[in-house]
N, C-alpha and C positions, 0 to 999 in steps of 0.2 A: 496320314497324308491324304489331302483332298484330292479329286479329280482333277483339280486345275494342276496340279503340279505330279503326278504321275504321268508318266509317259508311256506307259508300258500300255498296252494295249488290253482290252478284255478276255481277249484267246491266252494270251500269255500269263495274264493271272491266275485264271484257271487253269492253267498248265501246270503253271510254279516254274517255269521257264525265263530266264534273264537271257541276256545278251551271251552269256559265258557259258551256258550248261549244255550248246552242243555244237558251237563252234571252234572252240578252241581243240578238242578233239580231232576233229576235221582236219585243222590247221596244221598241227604235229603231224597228224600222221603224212600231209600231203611234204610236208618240210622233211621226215624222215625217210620218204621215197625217190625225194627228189636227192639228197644226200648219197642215201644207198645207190643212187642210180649212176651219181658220179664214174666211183671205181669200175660199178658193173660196164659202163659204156665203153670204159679204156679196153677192159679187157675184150670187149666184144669187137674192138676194133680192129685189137689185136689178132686175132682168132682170123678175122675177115681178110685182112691184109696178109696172115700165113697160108690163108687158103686160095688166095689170087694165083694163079698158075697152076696148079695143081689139077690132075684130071679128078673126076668122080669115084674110082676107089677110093684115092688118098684123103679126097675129103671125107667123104663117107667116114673113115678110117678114124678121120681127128675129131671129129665132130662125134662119134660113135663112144670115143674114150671117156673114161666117167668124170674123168676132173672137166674136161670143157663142157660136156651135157649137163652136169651141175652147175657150172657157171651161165649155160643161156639157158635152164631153166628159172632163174635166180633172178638173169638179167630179163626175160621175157615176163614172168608173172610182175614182177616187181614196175615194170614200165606198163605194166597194162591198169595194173591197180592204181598206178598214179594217174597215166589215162583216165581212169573211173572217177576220180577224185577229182579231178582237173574240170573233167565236162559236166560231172556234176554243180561241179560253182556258176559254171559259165551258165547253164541252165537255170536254175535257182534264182539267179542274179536277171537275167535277160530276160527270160520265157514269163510274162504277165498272165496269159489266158491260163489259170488253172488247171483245165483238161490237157491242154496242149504240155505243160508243163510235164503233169503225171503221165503220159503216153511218151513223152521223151526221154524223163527219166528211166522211164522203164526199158526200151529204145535203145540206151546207153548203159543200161545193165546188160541187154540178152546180147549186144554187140560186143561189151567187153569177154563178155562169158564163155562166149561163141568162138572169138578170136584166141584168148587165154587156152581153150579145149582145145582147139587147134596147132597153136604154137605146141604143148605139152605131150600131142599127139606125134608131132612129126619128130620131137627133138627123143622122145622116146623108143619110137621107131627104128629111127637111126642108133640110137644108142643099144639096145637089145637087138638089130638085126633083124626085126620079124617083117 
């Protein structure tokens, strides 16, 4: 194949990189979180809507139990990493200026990370009592 009729760029040749070798990965996984996220929301709703009225022991109490601490540890990691996946497109896609791009990205990793430790932090918390 001549130059005139390759499309693929110099960087990607050297790479060995095609159109397919690291986006479709991406793709699934952001398709599989978004899925999983489905049921997780229901339940989260549910959870939200049993704890409307409720004073603060009794939430404390439901929120504390292991089955619903698994289900919004479940539903929290799960919506963050889709998060992560989300803005990373939107970045990649948008963000032209190189530097800016790599300071955002990274930006959008220490904020999912931050917020992910956090979420895991307090749903733990509550659930072990300490």
């Amino acid at each position: 194949m001549n130059d005139r009729t390759n499309l693929r760029t110099p960087l990607s040749r050297v790479r060995h990189l095609g159109s397919a070798h690291a986006g479709t990965g991406h793709f699934w996984r952001q398709r599989l979180t978004s899925v999983a996220l489905i049921p997780l929301t229901i339940v989260f709703i549910a959870i939200v809507v049993a704890l409307l009225g409720r004073n603060h022991a009794a939430t404390a109490q439901i929120l504390g139990s292991a089955p619903v601490a698994i289900l919004m540890l479940l539903f929290v990691l799960t919506g963050i990493y889709h998060m992560w996946l989300g803005m990373q497109v939107i970045v990649e896609d948008y963000v032209h200026h190189e530097l800016v791009k790599i300071v955002t990205l990274m930006a959008n990793t220490f904020f999912c990370a931050a917020l992910g430790i956090a979420c895991v932090f307090a749903v733990l918390k509550l659930s072990f009592g300490v």
